[in-house]
C-alpha positions in Angstrom: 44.6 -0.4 29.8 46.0 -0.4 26.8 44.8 -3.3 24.7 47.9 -5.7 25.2 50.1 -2.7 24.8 48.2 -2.6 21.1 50.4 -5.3 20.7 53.0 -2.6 20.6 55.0 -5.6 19.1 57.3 -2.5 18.4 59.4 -5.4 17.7 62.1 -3.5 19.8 64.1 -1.2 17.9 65.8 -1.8 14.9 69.5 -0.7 14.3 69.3 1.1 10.8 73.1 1.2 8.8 73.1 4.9 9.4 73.6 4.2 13.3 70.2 5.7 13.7 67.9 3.5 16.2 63.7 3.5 14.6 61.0 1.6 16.2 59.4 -1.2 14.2 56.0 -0.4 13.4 53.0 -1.6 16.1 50.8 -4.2 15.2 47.3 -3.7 15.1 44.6 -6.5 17.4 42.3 -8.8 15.7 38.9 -8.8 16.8 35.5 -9.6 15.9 31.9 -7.8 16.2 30.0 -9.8 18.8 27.0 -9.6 21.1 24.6 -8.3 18.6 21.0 -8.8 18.8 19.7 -10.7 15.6 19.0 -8.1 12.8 20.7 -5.8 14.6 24.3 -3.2 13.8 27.3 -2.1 15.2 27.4 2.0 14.6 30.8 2.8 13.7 31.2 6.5 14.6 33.6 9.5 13.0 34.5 9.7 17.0 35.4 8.4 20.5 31.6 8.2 21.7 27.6 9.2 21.0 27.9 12.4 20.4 29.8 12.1 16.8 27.6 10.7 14.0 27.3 7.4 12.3 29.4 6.9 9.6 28.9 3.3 8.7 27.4 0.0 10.8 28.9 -3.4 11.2 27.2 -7.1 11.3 27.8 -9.5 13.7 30.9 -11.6 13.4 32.7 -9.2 11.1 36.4 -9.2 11.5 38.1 -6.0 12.2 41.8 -4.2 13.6 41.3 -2.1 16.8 44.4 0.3 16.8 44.2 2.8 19.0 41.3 3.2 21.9 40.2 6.3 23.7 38.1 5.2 27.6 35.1 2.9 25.9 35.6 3.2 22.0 37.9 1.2 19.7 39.2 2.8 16.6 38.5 0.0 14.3 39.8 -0.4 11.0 37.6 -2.9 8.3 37.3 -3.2 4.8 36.2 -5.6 1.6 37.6 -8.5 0.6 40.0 -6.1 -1.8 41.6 -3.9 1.0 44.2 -4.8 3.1 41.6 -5.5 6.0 39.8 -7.8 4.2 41.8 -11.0 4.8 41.7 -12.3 8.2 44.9 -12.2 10.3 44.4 -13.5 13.3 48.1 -12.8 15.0 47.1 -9.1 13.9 48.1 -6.6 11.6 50.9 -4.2 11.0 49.7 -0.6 11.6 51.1 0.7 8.2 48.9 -2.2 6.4 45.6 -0.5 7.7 45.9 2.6 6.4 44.1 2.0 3.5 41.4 0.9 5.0 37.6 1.9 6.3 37.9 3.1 9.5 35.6 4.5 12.8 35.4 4.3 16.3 32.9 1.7 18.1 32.0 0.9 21.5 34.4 -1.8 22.8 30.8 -3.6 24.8 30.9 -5.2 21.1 34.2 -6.0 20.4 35.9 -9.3 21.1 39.8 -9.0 20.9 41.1 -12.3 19.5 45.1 -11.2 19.4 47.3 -9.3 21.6 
């Protein structure tokens, strides 16, 4: 399943003045680290699953973009208050917006999708 077609909002296509038909960019889900045990992380991982290491760690509650999703992982994308990830948008967020931020794959056990 793809999570609600990654809100492939692809907005349809867009008629260009050249007569040239391009896709509108996807929009990213909003979700939300959840489940955690008190005192306890979210491993974000440099891949789709255990085997690639830990390149960073998430708290509860933190807000974050899933993108793209391979069987149980989420590619999430986060980031401080100064990247585009920082600020909370809940309808989600345009792929090209997320670029610049951190990003990782986590296990989608801990992930609650909020949009799309």
């Amino acid at each position: 399943m793809l999570i609600g077609a990654f809100v492939v909002l692809a907005l349809g296509a867009m008629q260009q003045d050249t007569g040239q038909i391009a896709k509108a960019p996807y929009f990213c889900n909003y979700a939300k680290v959840y489940r955690l045990e008190v005192g306890s992380h979210l491993s974000v991982r440099s891949g789709p699953g255990e085997r690639f290491s830990r390149i960073d760690r998430l708290e509860a509650g933190r807000s974050v973009y899933i993108c793209d999703e391979h069987r149980e992982w989420y590619k999430a994308f986060y980031g401080g208050l100064d990247s585009p990830c920082g600020s909370e948008s809940t309808g989600g967020k345009d792929v090209r917006k997320v670029a610049a931020c951190k990003s990782g794959w986590v296990n989608r056990k801990w992930i609650d999708v909020l949009s799309g």
